[in-house]
N, C-alpha and C positions, 0 to 999 in steps of 0.2 A: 665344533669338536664332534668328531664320529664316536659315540658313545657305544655302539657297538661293538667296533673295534675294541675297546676299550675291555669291554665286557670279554670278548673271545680274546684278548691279551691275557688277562685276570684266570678265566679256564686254563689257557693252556699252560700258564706258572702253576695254579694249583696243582693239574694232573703231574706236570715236572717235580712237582717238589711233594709229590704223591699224598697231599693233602686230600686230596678226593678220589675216586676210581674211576671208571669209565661211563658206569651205572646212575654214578650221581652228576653226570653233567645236566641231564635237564632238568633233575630237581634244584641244581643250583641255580640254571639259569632262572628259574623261575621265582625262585627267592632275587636273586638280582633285579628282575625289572620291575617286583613287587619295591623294592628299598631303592631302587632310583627312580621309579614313580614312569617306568616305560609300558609299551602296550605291544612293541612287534621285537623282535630279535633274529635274526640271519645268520646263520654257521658258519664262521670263516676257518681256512688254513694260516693256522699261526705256526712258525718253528724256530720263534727266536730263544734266547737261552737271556735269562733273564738271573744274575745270582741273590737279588731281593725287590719287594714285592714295592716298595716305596714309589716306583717312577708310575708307574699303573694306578697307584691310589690317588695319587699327587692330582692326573687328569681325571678321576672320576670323582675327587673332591673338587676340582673349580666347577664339573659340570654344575654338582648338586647345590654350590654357589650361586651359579650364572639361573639356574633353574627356580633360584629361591626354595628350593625344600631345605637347605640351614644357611644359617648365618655364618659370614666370614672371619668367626673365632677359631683361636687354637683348640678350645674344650669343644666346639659343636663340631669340627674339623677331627679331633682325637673321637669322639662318642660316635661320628659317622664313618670313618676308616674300620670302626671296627665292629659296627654294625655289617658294613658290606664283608668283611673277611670272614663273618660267622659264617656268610652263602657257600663259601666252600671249602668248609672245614669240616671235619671227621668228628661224630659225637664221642662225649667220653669216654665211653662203653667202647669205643672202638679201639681207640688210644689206649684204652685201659689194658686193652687185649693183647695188642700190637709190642706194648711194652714188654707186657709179663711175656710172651713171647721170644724177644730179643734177650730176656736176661734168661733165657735158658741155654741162649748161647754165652752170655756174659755179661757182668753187671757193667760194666764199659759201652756193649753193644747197644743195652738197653738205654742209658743215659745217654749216649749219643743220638738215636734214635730222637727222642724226647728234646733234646735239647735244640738239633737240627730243627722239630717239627714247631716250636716254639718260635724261631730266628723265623721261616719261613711265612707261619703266620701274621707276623707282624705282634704280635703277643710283646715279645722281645723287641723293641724298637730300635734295631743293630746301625739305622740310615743313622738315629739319633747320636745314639752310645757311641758312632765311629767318629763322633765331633766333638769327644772331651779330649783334653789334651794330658797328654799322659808322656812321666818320666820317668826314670830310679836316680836318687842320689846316693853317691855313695857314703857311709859312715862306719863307723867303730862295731857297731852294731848289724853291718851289711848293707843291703841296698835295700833303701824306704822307697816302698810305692809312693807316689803323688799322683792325683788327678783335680784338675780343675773339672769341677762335674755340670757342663754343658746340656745335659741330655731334657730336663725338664726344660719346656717352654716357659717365658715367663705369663703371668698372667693378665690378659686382657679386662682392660674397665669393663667393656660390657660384659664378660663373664663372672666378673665380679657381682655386677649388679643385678644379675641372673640368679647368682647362686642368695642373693638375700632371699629371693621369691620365691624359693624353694623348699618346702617343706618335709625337712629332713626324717626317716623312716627311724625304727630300730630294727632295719633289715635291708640289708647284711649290717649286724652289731658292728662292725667297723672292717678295715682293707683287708683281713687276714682269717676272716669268717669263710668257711668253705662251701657256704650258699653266696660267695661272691660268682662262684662259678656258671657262666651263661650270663650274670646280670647286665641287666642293659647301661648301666652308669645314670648322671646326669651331673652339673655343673656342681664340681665339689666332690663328685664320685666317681672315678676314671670306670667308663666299661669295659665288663670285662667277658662278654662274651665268647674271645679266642682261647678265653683262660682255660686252661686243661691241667685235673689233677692225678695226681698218683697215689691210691691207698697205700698206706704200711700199718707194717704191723709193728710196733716197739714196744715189747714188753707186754703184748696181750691188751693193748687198747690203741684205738687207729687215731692216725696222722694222716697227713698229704704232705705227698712231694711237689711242688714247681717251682717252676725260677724267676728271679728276678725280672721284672719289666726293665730295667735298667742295669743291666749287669755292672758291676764296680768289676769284676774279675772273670776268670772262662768259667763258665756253668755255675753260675753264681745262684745257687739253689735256696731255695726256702722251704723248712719241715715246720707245718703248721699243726697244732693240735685240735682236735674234731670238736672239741669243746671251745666255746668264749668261755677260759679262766684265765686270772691274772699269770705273769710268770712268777715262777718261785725256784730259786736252784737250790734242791735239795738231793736225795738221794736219787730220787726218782730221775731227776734230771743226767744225772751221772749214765744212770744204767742206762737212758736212751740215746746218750750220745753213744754209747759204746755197741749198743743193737744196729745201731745207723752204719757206723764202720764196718759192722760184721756183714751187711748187706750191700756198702758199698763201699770196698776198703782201697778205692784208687780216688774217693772225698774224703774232705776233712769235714769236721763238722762242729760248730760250736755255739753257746750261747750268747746272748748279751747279759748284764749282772742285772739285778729283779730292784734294783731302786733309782728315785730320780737321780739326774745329774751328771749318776756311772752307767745307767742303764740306756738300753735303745730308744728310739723313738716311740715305741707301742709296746707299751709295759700290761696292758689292759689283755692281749691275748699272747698265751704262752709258744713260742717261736724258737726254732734253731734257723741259724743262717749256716751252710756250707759250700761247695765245692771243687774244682778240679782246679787248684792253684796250689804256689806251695808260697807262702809268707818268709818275709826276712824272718820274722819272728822262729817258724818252725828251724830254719838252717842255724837258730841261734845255737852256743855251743854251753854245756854244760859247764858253768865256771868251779863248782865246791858238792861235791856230793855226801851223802849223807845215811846213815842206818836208823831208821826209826823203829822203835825195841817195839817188839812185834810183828816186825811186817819188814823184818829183814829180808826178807825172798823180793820184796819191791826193791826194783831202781831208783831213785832218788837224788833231786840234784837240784841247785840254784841257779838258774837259764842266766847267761847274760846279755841281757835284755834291759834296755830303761824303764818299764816298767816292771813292778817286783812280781818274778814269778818264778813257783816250783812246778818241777816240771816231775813227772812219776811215771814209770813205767812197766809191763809185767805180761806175759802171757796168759796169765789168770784173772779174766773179768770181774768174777765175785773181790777177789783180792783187791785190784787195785778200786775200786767202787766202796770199799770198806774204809780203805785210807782217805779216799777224796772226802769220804762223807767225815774224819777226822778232821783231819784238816780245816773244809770246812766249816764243823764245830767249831774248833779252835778259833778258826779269825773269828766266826760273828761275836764271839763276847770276850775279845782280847784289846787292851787297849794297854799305850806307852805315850801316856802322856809329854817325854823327851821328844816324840818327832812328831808332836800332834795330833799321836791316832786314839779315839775314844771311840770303844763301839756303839756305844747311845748316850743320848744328852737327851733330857726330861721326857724318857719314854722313847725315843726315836730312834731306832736303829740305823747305824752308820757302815757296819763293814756286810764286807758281801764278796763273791769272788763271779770273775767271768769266766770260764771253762773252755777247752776248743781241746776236741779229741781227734786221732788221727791212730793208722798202723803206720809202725814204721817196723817192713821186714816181717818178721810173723808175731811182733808184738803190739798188746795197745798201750800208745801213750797220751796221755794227758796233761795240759799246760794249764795251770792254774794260777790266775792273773790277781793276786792281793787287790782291792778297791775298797774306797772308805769316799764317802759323799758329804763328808762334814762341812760347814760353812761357817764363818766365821767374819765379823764386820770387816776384816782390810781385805776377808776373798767371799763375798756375798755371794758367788758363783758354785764358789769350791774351793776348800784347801786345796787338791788333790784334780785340779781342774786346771784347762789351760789358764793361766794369769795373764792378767791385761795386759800385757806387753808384746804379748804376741797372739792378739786379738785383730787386727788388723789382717793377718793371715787368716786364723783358725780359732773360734769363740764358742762352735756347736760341742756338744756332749763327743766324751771319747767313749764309741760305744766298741764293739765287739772288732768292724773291722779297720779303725784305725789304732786299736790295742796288740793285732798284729801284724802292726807294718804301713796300711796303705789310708793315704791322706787323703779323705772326699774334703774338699775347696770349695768353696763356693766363683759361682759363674762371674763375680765381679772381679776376680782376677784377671779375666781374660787382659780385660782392657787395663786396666790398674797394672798391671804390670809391662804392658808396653809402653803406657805411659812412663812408669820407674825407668825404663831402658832407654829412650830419648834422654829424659833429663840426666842420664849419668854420660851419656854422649858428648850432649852440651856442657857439660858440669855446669849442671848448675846447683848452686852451693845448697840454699834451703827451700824446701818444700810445705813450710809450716803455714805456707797462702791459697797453698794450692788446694780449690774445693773437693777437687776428686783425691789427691794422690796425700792429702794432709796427715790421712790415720797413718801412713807411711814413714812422716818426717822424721822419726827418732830412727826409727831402721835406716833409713836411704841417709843420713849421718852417715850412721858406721860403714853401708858401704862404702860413701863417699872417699871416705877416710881411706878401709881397708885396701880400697882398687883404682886410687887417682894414680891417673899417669900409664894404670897396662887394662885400661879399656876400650875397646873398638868396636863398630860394627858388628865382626866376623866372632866375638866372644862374648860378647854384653849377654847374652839369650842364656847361656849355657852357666855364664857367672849369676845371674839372678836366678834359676831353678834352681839351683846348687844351693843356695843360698835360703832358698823357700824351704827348700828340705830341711837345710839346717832348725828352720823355725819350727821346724812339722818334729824333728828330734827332743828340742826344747818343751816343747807341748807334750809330748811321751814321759820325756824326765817331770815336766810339772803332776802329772797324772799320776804317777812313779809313790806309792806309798811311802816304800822303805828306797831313803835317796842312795845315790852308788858313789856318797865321798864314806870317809872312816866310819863318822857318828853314824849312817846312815845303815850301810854294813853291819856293823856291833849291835845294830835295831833288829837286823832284820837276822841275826843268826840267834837273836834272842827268841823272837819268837818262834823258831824253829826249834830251840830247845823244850820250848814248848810242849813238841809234838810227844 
């Protein structure tokens, strides 16, 4: 391999995708032959047009292979790809600049900016994210995202057995700490050297903006808080989701809820996920509106949506931020014992609410998602959680963004479900032997059932996604506090009268 080459490929994508200037080509190079362990370098004429950086890392990862300076894992292959993309990348300070810059022409210009600079660094690992597979089903409720989420590699033994030997820091306090920024990673700890953040200001104390490494949606952003403290959705939370909008009112922005079960993955530091998409959930339509005595100037309404949610609205930030924080008074110590819901059992608090703010037009509105984490011996899991029947699909926590709309799957669907697609070809009647496809057998019945005799080839793919969704709705309604038959209704206008 001409490693060289290699090297003047790498320059002339960075200068392309204006990750570096013209000034920093021989500082970069010089960090390059330092981290591929070279000693001469040659300037070549490159003018290929390259739209991501993947095929270039790809040969400068086998060299560092073949070279023995790492081993032939996914984690020493991920912590060395982006060791070499730090050589020619823009410090923060720079970024920082560049940004504040573009949003003086526009908060759009500047997030584009940022987000392009992200995809380009490999930051965003887009070669990856363009390998999950992605649908909409349609339903009552609109069209449900699905993604079967490909983008993580799975883990190799030896990295496993790497990461025992490794004697874990209390630094970075965990993935969402903003002295993750520059870190060099190690087995267990993705590097994150390309990582680049953006100050904000919400409410008179700083955040950072950046995005997802694995976007689920376009500009799938995360607003981290400058401190490691727990999450809590309180009032405070209200008014940053709504500072967030006011500075970028073409994202949405919302929380995950602050307890296990209902809440995100890392409840330990306090996090907004948003950006540039618009969820079934948000086009859901307002089924029953409502005046809440005092706060008649607020919009008010029951979203129709499977899971329970009021949705409020108002051009006045103080206003609608006064009612949210009602509101969520009200759920955390409301309990109806007729549909299950208790807000605490010996001391534990059980209800809590997931937020997700947005403008719509020159208004702010806000969806306020009811959640209750209660658990109970026939659902050890959750009341209020997917149920084992449709665990086979989807068993993970329903955090923020499968609350509005879009199903992250796990990667063992790939296969599992072409397998399902065969056996419904063949009919073959039961699946209760089969080692892979068995958590299936009670489902692939009912298909069986539902679609013997108008299955083929040319529509088997399209009837089993269809059908996945279905399962991914069923999971929303399980989640679904206040349920959408009668009993269910009459629960939930109850506590509405609440307010």
């Amino acid at each position: 391999m001409d490693i060289n080459h290699e090297i003047n490929r790498l320059l002339n994508f960075a200068l392309q995708k204006k990750l570096i200037k013209n000034f920093d080509v021989v500082y970069s190079v010089n960090l390059l032959l330092d981290v591929l362990e070279i000693e001469e370098y040659l300037p070549e004429n490159i003018t290929e047009q390259l739209a991501e950086v993947s095929p270039i890392l790809g040969e400068m990862l086998n060299y560092a292979v073949g070279r023995h300076i790492i081993e032939d894992t996914a984690a020493q292959r991920d912590l060395f790809d982006t060791r070499i993309m730090n050589c020619v990348m823009m410090r923060p300070a720079e970024v920082i600049a560049q940004f504040n810059e573009y949003y003086t022409q526009s908060p759009q210009a500047a997030t584009k900016f940022f987000y392009n600079m992200s995809v380009a660094s490999n930051y965003i690992r887009k070669a990856r994210v363009d390998k999950n597979i992605i649908w909409k089903t349609h339903t009552d409720y609109g069209d449900l995202d699905i993604t079967i989420n490909l983008s993580k590699p799975e883990k190799d033994p030896r990295d496993i057995m790497r990461a025992r030997a490794v004697n874990s820091t209390a630094y970075p306090k965990c993935l969402l700490c903003r002295e993750n920024e520059g870190f060099a990673g190690y087995v267990g700890h993705p590097a994150r050297q390309t990582l680049r953040l953006i100050p904000l200001n919400l409410n008179n104390h700083e955040w950072f903006l950046q995005y997802s490494p694995y976007t689920y949606y376009n500009e799938h952003c995360i607003v981290l808080n400058k401190d490691h403290i727990p999450m809590k959705i309180s009032k405070k939370t209200f008014e940053n989701l709504l500072a967030f909008v006011d500075l970028f009112p073409h994202y949405f922005i919302g929380s995950n809820a602050d307890l296990p079960i209902v809440g995100g993955s890392i409840l330990s530091h306090d996090h907004y996920q948003g950006g540039n998409y618009t969820f079934a959930m948000a086009k859901a339509p307002i089924e029953r509106t409502y005046h809440i005595k005092g706060f008649e100037d607020i919009a008010v309404g029951r979203v129709k949506w499977p899971m329970s949610t009021i949705r409020i609205s108002s051009s006045d930030k103080k206003r609608l931020t006064e009612l949210a924080v009602r509101i969520l008074e009200k759920w955390r110590n409301y309990s109806d014992e007729t549909v299950d819901i208790l807000s605490q059992t010996e001391g534990i608090e059980h209800n809590t609410i997931t937020p997700i703010a947005r403008m719509q037009e020159d208004k702010y509105e806000i969806d306020l998602v009811l959640r209750n984490n209660r658990t109970t011996k026939k659902y050890p899991l959750g009341i209020f959680h997917p149920h084992s029947e449709v665990h086979h699909i989807k068993k993970e926590n329903i955090g923020l963004i499968e609350v509005m709309g879009l199903a992250v799957l796990p990667a063992r669907l790939q296969v599992e479900l072409v397998k399902l697609e065969q056996a419904l070809i063949r009919k073959t009647v039961d699946l209760s032997n089969d080692e892979i496809l068995a958590k299936h057998a009670d489902w692939y019945k009912i298909l069986y059932k539902k679609y013997a005799g108008n299955i083929d080839k040319n529509n088997i793919t399209d009837i089993v996604k269809s059908e996945v969704g279905k399962i991914f709705l069923q999971v929303l309604t399980h989640a679904g506090v206040f349920k959408r038959d009668e009993k269910g209704v009459g629960a939930f206008e109850k506590f509405i009268a609440t307010l």
